[in-house]
matplotlib code that plots the C-alpha trace (Angstrom):
import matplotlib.pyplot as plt

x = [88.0, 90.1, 93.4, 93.1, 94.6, 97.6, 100.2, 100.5, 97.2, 97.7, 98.1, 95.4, 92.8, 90.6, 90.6, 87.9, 84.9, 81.5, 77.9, 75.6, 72.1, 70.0, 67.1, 66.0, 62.6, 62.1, 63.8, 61.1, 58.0, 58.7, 59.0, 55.5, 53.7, 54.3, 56.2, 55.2, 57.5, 58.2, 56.0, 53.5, 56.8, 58.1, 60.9, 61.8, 61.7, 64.8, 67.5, 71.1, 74.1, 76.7, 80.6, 82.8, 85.9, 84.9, 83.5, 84.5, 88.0, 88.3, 85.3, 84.5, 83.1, 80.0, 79.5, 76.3, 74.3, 76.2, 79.8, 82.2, 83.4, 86.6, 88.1, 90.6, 92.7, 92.5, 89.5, 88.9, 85.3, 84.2, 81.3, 79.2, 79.6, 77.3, 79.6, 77.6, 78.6, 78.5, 80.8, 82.7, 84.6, 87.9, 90.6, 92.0, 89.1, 89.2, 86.3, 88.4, 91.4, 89.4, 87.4, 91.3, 93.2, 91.0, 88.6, 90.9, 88.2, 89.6, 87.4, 87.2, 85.0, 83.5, 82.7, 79.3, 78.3, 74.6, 73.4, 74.6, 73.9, 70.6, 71.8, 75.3, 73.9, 71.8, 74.9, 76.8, 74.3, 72.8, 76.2, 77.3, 79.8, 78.4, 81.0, 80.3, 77.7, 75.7, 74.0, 71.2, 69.1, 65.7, 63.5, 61.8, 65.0, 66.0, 63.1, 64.3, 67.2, 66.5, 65.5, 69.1, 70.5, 72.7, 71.4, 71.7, 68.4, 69.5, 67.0, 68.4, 71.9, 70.0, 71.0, 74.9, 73.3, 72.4, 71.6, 69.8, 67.7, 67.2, 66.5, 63.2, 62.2, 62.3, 61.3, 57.9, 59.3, 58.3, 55.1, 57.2, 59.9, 57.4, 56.7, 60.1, 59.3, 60.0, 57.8, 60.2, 59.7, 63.5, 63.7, 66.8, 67.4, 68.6, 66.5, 67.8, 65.4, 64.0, 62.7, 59.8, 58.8, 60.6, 58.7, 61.1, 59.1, 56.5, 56.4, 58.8, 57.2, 58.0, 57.6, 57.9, 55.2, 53.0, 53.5, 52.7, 49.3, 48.2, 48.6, 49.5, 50.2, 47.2, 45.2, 43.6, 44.6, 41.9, 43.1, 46.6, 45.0, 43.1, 46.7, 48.0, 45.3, 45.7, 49.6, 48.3, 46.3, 48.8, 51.7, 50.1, 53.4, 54.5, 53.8, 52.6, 53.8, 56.6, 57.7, 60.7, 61.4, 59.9, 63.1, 61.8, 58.0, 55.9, 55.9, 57.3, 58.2, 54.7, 52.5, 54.1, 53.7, 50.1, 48.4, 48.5, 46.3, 43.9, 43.8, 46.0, 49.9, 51.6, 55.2, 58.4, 55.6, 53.8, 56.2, 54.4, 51.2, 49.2, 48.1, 46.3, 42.8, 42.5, 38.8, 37.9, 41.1, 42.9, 44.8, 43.7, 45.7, 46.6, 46.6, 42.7, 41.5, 38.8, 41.6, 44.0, 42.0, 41.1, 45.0, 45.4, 42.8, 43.8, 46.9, 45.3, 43.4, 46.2, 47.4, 44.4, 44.1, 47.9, 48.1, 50.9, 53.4, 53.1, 56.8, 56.9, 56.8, 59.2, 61.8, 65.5, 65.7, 67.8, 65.6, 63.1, 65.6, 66.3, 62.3, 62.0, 65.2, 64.7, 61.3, 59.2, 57.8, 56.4, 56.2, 58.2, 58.6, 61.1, 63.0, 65.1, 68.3, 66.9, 65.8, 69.3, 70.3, 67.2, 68.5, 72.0, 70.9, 68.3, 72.0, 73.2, 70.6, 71.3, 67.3, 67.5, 64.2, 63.1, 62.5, 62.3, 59.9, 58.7, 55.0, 53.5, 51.7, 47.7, 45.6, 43.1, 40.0, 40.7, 42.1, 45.4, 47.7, 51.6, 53.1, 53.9, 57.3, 59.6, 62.0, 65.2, 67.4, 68.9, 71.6, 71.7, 74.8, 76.1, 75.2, 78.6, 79.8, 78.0, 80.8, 83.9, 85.8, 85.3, 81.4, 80.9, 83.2, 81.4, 77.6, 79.0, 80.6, 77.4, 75.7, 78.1, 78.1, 74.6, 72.6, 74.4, 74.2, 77.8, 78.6, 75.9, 76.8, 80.7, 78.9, 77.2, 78.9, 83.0, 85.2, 84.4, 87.2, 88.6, 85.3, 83.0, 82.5, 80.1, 78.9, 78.1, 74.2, 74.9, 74.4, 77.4, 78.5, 80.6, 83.9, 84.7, 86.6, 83.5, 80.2, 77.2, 74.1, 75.0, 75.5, 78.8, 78.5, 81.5, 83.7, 86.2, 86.2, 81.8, 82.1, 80.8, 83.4, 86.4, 85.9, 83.6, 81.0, 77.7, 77.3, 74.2, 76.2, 77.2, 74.5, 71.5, 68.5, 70.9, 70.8, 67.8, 66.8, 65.0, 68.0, 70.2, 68.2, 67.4, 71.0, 72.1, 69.1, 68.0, 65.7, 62.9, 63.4, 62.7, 59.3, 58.1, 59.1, 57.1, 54.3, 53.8, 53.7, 49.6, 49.3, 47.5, 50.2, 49.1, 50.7, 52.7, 50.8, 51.0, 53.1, 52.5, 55.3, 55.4, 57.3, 59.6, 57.0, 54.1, 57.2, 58.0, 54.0, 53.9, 57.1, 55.0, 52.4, 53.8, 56.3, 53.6, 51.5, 53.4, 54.6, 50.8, 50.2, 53.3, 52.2, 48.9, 49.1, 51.6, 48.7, 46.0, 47.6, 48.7, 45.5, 46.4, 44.3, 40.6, 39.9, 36.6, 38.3, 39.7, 37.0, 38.9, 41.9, 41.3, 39.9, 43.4, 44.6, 42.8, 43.5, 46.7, 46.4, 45.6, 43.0, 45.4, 48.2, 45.9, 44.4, 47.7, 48.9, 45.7, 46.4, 49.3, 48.6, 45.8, 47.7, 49.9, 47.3, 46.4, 49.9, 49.7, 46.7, 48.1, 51.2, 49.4, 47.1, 49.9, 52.2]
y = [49.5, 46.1, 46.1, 43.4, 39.5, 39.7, 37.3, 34.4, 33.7, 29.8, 31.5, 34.3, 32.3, 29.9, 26.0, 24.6, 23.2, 24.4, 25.2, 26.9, 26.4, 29.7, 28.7, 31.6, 31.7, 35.5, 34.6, 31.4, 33.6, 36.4, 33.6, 32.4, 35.3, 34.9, 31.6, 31.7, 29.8, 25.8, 23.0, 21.8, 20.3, 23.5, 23.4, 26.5, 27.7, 25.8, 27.2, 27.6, 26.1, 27.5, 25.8, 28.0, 26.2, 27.6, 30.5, 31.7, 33.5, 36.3, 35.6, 36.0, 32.9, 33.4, 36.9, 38.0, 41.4, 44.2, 42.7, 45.1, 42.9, 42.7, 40.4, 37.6, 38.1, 41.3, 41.2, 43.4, 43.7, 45.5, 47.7, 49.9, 53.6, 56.4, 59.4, 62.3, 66.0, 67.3, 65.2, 63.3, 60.2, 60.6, 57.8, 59.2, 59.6, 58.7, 56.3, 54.4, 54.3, 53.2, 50.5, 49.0, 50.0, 48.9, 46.4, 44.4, 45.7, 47.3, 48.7, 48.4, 50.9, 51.0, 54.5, 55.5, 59.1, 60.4, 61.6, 58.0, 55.7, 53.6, 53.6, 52.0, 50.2, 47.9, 47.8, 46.2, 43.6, 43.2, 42.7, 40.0, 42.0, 43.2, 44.2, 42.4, 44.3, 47.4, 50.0, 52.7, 49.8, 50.6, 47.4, 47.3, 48.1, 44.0, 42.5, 42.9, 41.4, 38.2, 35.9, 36.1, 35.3, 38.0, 39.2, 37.2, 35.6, 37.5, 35.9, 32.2, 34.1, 36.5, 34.0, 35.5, 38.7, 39.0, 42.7, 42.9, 39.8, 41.8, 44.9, 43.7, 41.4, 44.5, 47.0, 44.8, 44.6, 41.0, 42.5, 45.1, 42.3, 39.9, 42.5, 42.1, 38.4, 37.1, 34.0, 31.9, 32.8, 34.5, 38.5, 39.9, 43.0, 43.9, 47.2, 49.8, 50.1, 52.7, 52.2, 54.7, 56.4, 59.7, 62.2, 64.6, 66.4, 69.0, 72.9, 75.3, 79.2, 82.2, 82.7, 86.1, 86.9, 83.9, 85.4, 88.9, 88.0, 85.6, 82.4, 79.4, 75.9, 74.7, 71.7, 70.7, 71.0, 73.8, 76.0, 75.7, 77.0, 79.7, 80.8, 81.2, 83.4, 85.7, 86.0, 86.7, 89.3, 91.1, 90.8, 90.7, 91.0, 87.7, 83.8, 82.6, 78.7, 78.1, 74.6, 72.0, 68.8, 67.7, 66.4, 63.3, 64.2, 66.4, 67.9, 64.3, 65.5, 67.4, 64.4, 62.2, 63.8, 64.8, 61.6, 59.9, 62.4, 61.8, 58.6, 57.0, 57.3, 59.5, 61.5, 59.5, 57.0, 56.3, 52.9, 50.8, 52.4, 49.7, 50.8, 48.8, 49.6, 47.8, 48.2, 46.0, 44.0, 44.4, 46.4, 49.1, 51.4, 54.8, 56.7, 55.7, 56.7, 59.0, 60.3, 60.7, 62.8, 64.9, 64.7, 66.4, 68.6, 70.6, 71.4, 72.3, 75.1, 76.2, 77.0, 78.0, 80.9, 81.9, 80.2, 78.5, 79.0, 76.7, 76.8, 74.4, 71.5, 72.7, 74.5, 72.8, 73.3, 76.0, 78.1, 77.3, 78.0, 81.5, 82.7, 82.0, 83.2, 86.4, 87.0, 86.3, 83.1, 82.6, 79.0, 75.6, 71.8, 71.4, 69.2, 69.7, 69.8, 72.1, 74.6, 75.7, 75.6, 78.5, 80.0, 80.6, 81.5, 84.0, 85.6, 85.5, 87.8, 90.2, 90.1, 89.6, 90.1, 87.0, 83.9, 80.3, 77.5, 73.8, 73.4, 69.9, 68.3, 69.2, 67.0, 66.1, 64.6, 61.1, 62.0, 63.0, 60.5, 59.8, 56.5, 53.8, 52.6, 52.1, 51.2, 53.0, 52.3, 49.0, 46.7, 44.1, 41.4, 39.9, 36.5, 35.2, 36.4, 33.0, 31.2, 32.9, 32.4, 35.3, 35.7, 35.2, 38.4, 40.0, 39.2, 40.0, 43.9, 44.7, 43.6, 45.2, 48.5, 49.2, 47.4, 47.5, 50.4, 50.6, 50.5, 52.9, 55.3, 55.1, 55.9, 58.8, 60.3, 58.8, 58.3, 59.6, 62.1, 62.7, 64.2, 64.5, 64.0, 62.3, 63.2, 61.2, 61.2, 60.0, 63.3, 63.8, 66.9, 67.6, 68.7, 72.6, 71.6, 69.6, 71.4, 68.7, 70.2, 73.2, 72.4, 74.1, 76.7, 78.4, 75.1, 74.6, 71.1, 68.8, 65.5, 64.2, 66.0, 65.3, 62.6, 60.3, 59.8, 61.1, 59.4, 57.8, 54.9, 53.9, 54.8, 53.8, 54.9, 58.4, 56.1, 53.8, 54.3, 57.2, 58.3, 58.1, 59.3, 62.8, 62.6, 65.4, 67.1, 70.8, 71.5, 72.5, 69.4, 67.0, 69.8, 69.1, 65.8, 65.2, 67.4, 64.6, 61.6, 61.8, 61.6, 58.4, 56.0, 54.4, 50.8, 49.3, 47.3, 43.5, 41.5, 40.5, 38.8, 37.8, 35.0, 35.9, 35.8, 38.0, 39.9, 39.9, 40.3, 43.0, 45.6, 45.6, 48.0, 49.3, 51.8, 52.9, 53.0, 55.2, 57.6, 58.7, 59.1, 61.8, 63.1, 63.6, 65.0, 67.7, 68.0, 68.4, 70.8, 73.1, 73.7, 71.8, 69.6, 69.8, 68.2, 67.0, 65.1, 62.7, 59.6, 60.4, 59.9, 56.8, 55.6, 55.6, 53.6, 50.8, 50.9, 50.3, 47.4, 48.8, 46.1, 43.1, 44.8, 45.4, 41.7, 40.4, 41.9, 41.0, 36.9, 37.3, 38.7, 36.5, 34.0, 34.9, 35.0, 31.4, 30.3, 31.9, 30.0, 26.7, 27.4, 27.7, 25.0, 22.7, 24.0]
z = [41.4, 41.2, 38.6, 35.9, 36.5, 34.3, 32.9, 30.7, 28.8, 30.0, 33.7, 32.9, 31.3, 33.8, 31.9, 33.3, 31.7, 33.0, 30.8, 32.0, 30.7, 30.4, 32.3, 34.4, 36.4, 34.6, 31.0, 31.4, 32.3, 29.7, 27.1, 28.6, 27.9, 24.1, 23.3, 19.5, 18.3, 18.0, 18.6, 21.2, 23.0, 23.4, 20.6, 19.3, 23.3, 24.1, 26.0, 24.8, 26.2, 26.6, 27.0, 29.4, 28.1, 24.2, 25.5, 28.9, 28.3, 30.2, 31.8, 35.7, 37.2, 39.4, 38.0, 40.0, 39.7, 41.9, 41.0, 39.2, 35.7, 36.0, 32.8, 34.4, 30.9, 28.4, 25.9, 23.5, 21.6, 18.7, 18.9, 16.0, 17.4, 16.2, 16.0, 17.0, 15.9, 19.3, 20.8, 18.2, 19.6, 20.5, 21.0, 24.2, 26.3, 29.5, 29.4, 27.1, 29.4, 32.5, 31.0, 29.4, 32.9, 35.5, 33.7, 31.0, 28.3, 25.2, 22.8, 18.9, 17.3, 13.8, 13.4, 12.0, 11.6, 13.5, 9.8, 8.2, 11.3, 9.9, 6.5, 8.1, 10.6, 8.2, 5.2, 7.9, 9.4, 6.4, 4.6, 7.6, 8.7, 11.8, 14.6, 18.0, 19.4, 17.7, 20.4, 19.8, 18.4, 18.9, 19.4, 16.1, 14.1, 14.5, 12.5, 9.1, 10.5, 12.0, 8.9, 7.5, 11.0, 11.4, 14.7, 18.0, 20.1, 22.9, 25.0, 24.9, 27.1, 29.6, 32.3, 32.2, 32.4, 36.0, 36.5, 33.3, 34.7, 38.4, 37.1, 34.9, 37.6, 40.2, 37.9, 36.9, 32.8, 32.5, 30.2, 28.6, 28.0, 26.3, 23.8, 22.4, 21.5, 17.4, 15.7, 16.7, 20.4, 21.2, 21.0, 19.4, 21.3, 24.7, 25.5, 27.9, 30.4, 32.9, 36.1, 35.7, 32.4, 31.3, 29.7, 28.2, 25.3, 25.7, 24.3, 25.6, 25.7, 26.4, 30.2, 30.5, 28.2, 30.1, 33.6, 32.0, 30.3, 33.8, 32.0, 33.6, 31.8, 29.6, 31.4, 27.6, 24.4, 23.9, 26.5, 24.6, 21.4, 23.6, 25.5, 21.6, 20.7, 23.8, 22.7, 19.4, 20.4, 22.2, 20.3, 16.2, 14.8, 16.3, 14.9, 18.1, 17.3, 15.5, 15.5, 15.0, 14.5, 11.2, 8.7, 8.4, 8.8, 9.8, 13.3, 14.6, 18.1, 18.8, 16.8, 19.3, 22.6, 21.6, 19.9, 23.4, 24.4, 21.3, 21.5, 18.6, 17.7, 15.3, 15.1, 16.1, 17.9, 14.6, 14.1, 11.3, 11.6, 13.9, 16.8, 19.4, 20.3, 24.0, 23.8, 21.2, 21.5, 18.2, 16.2, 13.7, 11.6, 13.5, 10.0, 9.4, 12.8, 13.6, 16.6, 13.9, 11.9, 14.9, 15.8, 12.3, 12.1, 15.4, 14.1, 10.5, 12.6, 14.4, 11.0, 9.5, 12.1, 12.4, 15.3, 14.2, 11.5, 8.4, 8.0, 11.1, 8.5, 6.7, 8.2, 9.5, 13.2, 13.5, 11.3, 14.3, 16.9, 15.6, 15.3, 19.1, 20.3, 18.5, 19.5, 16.6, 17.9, 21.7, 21.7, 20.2, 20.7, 23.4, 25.8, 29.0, 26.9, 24.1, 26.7, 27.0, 23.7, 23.6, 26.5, 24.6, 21.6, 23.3, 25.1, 21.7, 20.4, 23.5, 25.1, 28.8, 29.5, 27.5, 29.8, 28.7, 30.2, 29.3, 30.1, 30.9, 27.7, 27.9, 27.8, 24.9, 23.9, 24.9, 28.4, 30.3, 28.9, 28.3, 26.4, 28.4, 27.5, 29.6, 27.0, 25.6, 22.4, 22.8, 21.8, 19.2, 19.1, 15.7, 15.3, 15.4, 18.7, 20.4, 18.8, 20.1, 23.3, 25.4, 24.4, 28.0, 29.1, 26.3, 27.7, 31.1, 30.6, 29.0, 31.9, 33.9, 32.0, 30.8, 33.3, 37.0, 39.0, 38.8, 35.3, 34.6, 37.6, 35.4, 32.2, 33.4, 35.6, 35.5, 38.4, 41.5, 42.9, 39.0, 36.9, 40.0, 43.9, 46.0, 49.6, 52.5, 50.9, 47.5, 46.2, 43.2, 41.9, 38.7, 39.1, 39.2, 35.8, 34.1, 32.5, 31.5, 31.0, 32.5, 35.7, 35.5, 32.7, 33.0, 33.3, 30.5, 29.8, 29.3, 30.3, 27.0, 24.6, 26.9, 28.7, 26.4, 29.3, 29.2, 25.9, 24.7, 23.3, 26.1, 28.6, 27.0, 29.3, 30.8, 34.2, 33.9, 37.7, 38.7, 41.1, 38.6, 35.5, 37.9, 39.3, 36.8, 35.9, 36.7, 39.1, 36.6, 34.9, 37.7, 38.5, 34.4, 34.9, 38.1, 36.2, 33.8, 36.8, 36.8, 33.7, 32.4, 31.6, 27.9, 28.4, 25.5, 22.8, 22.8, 21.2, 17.1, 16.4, 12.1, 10.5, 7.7, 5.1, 6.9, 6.9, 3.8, 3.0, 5.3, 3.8, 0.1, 2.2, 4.9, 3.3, 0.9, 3.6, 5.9, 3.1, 2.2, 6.1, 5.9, 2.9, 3.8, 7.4, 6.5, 3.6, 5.7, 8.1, 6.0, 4.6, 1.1, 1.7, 2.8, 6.6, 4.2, 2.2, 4.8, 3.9, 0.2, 2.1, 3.9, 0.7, -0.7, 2.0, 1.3, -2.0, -0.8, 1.0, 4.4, 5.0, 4.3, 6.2, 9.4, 9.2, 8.6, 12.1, 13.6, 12.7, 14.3, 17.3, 17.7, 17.2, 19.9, 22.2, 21.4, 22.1, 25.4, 26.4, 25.2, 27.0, 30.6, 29.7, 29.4, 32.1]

ax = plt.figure().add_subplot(projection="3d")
ax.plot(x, y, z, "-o")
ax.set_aspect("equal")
plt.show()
């Protein structure tokens, strides 16, 4: 890595006067796709401008994608960081020290607590005092955000962000990027993004009691509840399901993975509640459909049959935990990392003939099928920072660190020779010293805790390319991974982008909305609720508005769609 220009600021700091209009061929066709904003002339689509003499301290001129940032003066920015529990920040980490020592960045951070970080997150853009950038934003999370203009259009400075720009034009993200898109034709939030989609969620089960009763991983959904039977069968004193997963509704994890496969959304993936039906063009809510209530109502038998324990909906996770690790449950939602926290807490308990292994997600009435995302939790920029005068550095190192191969090589894995080696191949290995993912288990210091890398605040998609993304993952977790590669990739929705009063129309139902959806599916699944009163159920809905809110998203999206066709009409 290169050492920091240093020296006087008038000798560190480049004074020349340079702007650089954001006028990308890619930034220009995403905006295409769903320009909704401004008039026939195209205002509203405009690009910024932006003065390198008021904005460009520190900055590197001719920063292109594949060169390491390097600020030609000390910079510091200010970030939002979620403190998570199991690795809370520390002030000495390394990361720290190598982005200050060999990249001039120093690093403010406004610490925010995992079980606080939505709550704080929207006090602090909401109050306007917003640090300069905020990671683990979801796209989504901005919208209530952007009429008060404390959130930066992002889009109108993507042309200093060179290997954000190369990575969705190589990557085919174009689509995905248009998605992002506001009313007012600018999106708000820089996503991280993967070069393939990631499945990471299935069910993990008790291998040692597959491979004893000839099972192999369930092609359907059917064949699942037919495997859970068997176990029942042989082992009566044991809860064959036992699931996690469901603090903030019911059985979010499982819902999501499985609605793909029945053709609607639900779980962490249920977002507002629209879901689009490409068939018949438009959107419908996922809480009304048929699929939803067939969704539900194969869980409700599970339960119904003691298939599956109806504590799944309410018990914490670690309630969960214990029931499988102790042999009282044979199967629970899982994903690569959980698989070892079983594995531990199964050598806790002292049973070494117990084996743990994630199965690929069956498939279900409406096909073999995965969500289509290729998006990760993304970062949103105060409104503010456009006006200060290293805003340039700042777009540039988070370019340089969450979308080159460089800086997200740094984030993941730190400095070569120090936390981990590299061979004439590429392949990297930790250091004896370092433990991630237990790769080395019996090492005394993990890379996250004591080092600060390895940390989804600063490594939003765990690598983003494929190479990298698998770089550190088990063996079994690239074979589940690869498991899930046929499956039917369910492409994200179009864009819908409201104004601030569909908005504002659109909050009155949706909350109300979505909480008798929760209520109701954990309802129905635990059997305290009839499956034969779901046309009550639906009834309720509308009596909430559910018409309105579906047509309101409808307008919009159609008029989306017109904008698109004006656009290539008149270019």
């Amino acid at each position: 890595m290169n050492t920091p220009v240093t020296g006087t600021p008038e000798g560190r700091r480049r004074r020349f006067r340079r702007t650089w209009p954001i006028t990308s061929v890619l930034a220009a066709s995403a905006l295409l796709l769903v320009s909704c904003g401004g008039d026939a002339e195209g205002e509203g689509d405009a690009a910024a401008e932006v003065d390198m003499e008021a904005s460009g301290a520190g900055a590197m001129e001719d920063f292109a994608a594949g060169d390491t940032f390097v600020a030609t003066e000390p910079v510091e920015f200010s970030l939002l960081y979620r403190d998570h529990p199991n690795y809370p920040i520390e002030g000495d980490w390394d990361f720290f020290t190598q982005l200050e020592e060999e990249h001039g960045v120093t690093l403010e951070t406004s610490n925010a607590p995992l079980s606080d970080w939505a709550e704080r997150r929207a006090l602090v853009i909401g109050a306007g005092d917003a640090p300069d950038f905020i990671p683990i934003t979801y796209p989504g999370d901005e919208t209530q955000f952007i009429a008060g203009g404390a959130l930066l259009p992002v889009s109108d400075y993507v042309d200093l962000m060179p290997n954000f720009l190369e990575k969705v034009e190589e990557w085919g993200l174009e689509e995905d990027l248009a998605s992002l898109y506001q009313e007012d034709g600018k999106f708000y939030v820089l996503p991280g993004l993967h070069e393939a989609p990631q499945a990471q969620y299935s069910f993990a089960v008790r291998g040692d009691i597959w491979d004893e009763l000839g099972l192999e991983d369930p092609e359907s959904f059917d064949e699942f509840a037919d495997q859970l039977r068997q176990v029942q069968e042989a082992y009566p004193d044991m809860i064959p399901f036992s699931d996690r997963w469901s603090e903030n509704g019911p059985l979010e994890a499982t819902l999501t993975t499985a609605a793909p496969n029945f053709g609607t959304s639900a779980g962490w993936g249920y977002g507002d509640g629209m879901h689009y039906d490409a068939e018949a063009d438009e959107f419908v809510y996922a809480g009304a459909m048929d699929e939803y209530r067939d969704l539900v109502g194969y869980f409700a038998d599970l339960v119904d049959e003691g298939l599956m324990d109806s504590e799944s909906l309410t018990q914490d996770d670690d309630q969960a935990v214990q029931k499988f690790a102790s042999g009282r449950s044979a199967v629970i939602g899982a994903n690569d990392q959980t698989v070892l926290e079983y594995r531990t807490s199964i050598e806790e308990v002292g049973d070494e003939g117990m084996e743990v292994r994630q199965i690929r997600v069956p498939a279900g009435p409406d096909g073999d099928k995965v969500a289509g995302s290729r998006f990760e939790s993304g970062i949103a920029l105060s409104a503010p920072v456009a006006e200060e005068e290293d805003f340039v550095a700042l777009m540039q190192f988070i370019d340089w660190l969450y979308y080159s191969d460089e800086g997200m090589e740094f984030a993941k894995w730190g400095v070569e020779g120090e936390t981990y080696t590299k061979s004439e191949d590429g392949t990297r290995e930790l250091a004896e010293n370092v433990n991630m993912h237990g790769l080395n288990p019996d090492a005394e210091e993990e890379l996250n805790v004591d080092y600060g890398y390895h940390n989804g605040v600063f490594l939003l998609a765990h690598g983003s390319s494929t190479e990298l993304v698998q770089s550190m993952l088990r063996d079994e977790v690239i074979e589940f991974r690869e498991s899930m590669d046929d499956k039917e990739l369910v492409p994200p929705a179009p864009a819908r982008p409201l104004d601030e009063l569909e908005r504002e129309r659109a909050s009155i139902n949706q909350t109300q909305l979505t909480d008798q959806v929760r209520t109701a599916t954990a309802q129905f699944i635990l059997g305290q609720r009839d499956m034969e009163e779901w046309d009550a159920f639906v009834a309720e809905l509308e009596s909430s508005g559910m018409a309105e809110f579906v047509d309101l998203h409808n307008e919009a999206y159609q008029r989306a769609q017109e904008n698109i066709e004006t656009d290539v009409l008149e270019d």
